[in-house]
MARRO-47539 format. One line per 4 residues: number of its first residue (from 1); their letters; for each residue x, y, z of C-alpha. Coordinates in steps of 0.001 Angstrom, whole numbers. Layout:
<rs>
NUM) a) X:Y:Z; ...
</rs>
This chain:
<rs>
1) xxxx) 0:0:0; 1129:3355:-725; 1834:5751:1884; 1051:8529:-600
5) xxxx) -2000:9997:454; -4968:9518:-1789; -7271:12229:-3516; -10737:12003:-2959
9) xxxx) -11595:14602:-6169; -10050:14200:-9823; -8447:17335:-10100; -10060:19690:-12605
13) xxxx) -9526:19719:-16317; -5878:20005:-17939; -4991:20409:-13905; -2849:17226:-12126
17) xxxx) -2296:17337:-7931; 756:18234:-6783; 2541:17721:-3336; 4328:20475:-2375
21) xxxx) 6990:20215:266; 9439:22968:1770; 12795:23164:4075; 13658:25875:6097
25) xxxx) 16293:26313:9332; 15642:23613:11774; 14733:20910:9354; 16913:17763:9195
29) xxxx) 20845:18958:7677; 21512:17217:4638; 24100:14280:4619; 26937:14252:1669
33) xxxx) 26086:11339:-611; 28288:8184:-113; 27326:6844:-3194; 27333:9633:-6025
37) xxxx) 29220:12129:-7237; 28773:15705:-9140; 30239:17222:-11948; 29511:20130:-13835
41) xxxx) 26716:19598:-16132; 27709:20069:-19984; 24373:20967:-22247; 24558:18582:-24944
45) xxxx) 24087:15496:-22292; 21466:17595:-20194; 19290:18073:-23281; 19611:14163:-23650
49) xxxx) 19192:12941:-20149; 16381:15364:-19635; 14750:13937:-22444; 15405:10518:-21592
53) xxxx) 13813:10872:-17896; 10883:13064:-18711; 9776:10274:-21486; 10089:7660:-18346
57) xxxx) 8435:10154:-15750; 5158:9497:-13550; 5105:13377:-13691; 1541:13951:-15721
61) xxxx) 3038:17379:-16907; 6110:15749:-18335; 3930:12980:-19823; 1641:15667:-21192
65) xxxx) 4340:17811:-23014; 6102:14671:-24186; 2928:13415:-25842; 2172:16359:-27541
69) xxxx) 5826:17425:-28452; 7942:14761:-28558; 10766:14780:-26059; 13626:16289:-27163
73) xxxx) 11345:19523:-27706; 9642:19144:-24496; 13036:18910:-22890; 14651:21840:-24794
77) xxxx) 11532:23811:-24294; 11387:23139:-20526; 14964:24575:-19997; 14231:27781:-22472
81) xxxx) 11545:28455:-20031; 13754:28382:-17057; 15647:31991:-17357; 12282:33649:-17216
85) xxxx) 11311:32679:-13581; 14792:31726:-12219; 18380:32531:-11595; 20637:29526:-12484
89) xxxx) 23697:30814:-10427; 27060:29013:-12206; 28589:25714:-11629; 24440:24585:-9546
93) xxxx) 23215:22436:-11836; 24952:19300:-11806; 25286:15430:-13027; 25047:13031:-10815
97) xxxx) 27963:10163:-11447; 27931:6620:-9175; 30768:4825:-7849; 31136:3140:-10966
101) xxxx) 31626:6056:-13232; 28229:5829:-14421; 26209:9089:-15299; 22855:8330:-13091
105) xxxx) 20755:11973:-12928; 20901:15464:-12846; 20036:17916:-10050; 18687:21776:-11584
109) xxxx) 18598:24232:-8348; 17644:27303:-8993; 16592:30776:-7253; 13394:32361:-7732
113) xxxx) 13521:36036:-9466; 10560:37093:-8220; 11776:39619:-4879; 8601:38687:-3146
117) xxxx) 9533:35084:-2911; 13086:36501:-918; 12679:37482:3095; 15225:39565:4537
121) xxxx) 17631:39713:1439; 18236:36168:1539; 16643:34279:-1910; 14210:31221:-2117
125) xxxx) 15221:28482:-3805; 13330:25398:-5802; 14484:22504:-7656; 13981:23609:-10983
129) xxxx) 14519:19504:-12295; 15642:16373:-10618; 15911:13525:-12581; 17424:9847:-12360
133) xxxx) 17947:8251:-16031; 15523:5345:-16091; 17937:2109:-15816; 19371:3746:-12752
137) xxxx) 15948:4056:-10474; 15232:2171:-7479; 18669:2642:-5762; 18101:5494:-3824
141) xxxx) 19850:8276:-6350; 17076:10822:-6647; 17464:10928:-2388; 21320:11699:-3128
145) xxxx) 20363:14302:-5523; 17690:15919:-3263; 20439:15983:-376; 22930:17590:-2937
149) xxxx) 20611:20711:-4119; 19722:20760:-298; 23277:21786:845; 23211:24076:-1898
153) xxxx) 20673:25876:-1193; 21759:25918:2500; 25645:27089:1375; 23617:30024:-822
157) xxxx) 21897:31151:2740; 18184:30394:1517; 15769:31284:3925; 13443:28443:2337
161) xxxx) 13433:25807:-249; 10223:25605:-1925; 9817:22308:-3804; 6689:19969:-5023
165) xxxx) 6597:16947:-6841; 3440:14765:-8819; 1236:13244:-6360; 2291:9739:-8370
169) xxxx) 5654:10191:-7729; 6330:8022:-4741; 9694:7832:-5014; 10461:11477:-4803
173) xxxx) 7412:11848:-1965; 9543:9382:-100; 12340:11332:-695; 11506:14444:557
177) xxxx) 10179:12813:3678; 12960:11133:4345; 14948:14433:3991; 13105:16096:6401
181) xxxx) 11333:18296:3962; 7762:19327:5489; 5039:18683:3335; 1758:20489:2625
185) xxxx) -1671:20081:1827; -1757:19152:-2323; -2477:21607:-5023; -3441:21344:-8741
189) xxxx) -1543:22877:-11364; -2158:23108:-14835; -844:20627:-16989; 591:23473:-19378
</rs>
């Protein structure tokens, strides 16, 4: 049984439920991963692996745009979006690489633009993407990759990290729980 908790009401047309779940100062510190590594994320391979996971992804909204665009746009058009709502501060966004040399995910932190979402001159972040490429799931890498754009934040003196994830994901739910993340009550959001 899941421990995902259920939704009584389908959410509203071209709308999918969303969990969202947020850190601040006194939640659980972040641990460094034992079993991945980062590296500097080159475009060419985040265009590909982004594509890759969103085809594979629970996420309706990636499902949605990958139906209807194909992924390779839906992947390039997901990251042109990105400048308009964020600041990508250099060397965040990072590939994840396992003990065997393997490239596993990619972690996207970002920092909202908008000044209302900053408190006392110190910025918000969100997790712009997360991903784990599909033959590399169930070992516990997106966890690693949460824990990674966690200390980020944390070393960029966030006041908050604002995150949410598809109510189907499970994997990622778990992860944020088991990061300490708090979660809230779930929201829609439109598909597009």
């Amino acid at each position: 049984m899941s421990n995902v908790r259920p939704h009584v009401d389908a959410p509203q047309d071209g709308h999918f439920w969303k969990v969202p779940f947020i850190w601040e100062p006194g939640c659980r510190q972040p641990e460094e991963s034992r079993s991945l590594s980062f590296e500097p994320i080159e475009q060419n391979w985040l265009e590909q692996a982004l594509s890759e996971v969103m085809s594979h992804s629970v996420d309706e909204s990636d499902a949605y745009a990958v139906a209807k665009y194909g992924a390779d746009r839906a992947a390039r058009d997901l990251l042109a979006m990105c400048p308009q709502y964020f600041d990508r501060p250099p060397g965040w966004w990072q590939c994840a690489v396992s003990l065997a040399g393997d490239r596993v995910g990619l972690v996207l932190p970002v920092l909202f633009k908008d000044p209302t979402r900053s408190r006392d001159g110190r910025p918000q972040g969100t997790i712009f993407y997360v991903g784990v490429l599909p033959e590399y799931r169930g070992r516990g890498f997106g966890y690693a990759l949460l824990e990674y754009a966690t200390r980020v934040f944390i070393e960029a003196n966030c006041w908050r990290i604002f995150c949410d994830t598809s109510s189907k994901n499970e994997p990622m739910i778990r992860a944020f729980r088991r990061a300490g993340y708090l979660e809230r009550k779930p929201w829609q959001r439109p598909l597009e």
